[in-house]
N, C-alpha and C positions, 0 to 999 in steps of 0.2 A: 504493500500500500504506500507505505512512502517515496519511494524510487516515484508513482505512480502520482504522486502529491505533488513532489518536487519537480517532476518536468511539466506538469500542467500548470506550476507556477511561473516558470524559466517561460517556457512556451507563451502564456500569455502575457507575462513584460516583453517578450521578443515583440511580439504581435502585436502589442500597443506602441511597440518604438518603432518600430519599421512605417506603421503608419502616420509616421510624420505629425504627432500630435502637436498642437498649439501649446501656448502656454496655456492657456483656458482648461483647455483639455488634462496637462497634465496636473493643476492647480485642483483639478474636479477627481480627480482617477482614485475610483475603489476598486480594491482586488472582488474579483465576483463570488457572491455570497454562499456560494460552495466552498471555495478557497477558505472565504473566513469564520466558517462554521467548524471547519476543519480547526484550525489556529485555534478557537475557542475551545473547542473541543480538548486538543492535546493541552493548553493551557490551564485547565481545569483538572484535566487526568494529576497534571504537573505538579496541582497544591492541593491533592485530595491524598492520593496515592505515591506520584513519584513515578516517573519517563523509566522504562528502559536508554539505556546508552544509546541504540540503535536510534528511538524517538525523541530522548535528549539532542543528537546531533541532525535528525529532521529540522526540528522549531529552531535548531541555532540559526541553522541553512533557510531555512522559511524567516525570519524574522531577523536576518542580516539583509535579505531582499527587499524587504516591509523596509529597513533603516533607509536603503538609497530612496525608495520611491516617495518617504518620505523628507530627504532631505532634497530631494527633485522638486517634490511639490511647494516646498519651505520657499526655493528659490524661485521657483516659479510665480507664486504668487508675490514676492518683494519685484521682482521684474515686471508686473504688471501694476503694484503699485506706484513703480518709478514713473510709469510710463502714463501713470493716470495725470 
């Protein structure tokens, strides 16, 4: 399942970068609500129970991803507020 998580995450940053999104676009960009149900999901596991190592290094990998896209958005919305 993870292997299975993690390219359908990669896959759809690829997919939203290739399409040449705006700053609009990437300032609006949620990961699709399958993706984040997942995340919730293992992040719950994470303070109820505790990750295997295997799903420990998932959400690292998953939520190092979550870090660029939001430090993409961070700057994207100050570049659009330069520009207002």
């Amino acid at each position: 399942m993870a292997l299975n998580i993690q390219q359908s995450i990669f896959m759809e940053l690829a997919d939203f970068l290739v399409s040449q999104p705006t700053l609009e676009d990437i300032a609006a960009y949620k990961v699709p609500a399958g993706v984040q149900e997942h995340i919730d999901t293992m992040l719950e596991k994470n303070r109820e129970s505790g990750l295997s190592p295997e799903e420990r290094l998932e959400l690292e990998k998953i939520l190092a991803v979550a870090d660029v896209m939001n430090l993409a958005k961070a700057k994207a919305r100050l570049k659009l507020k330069a520009q207002a």
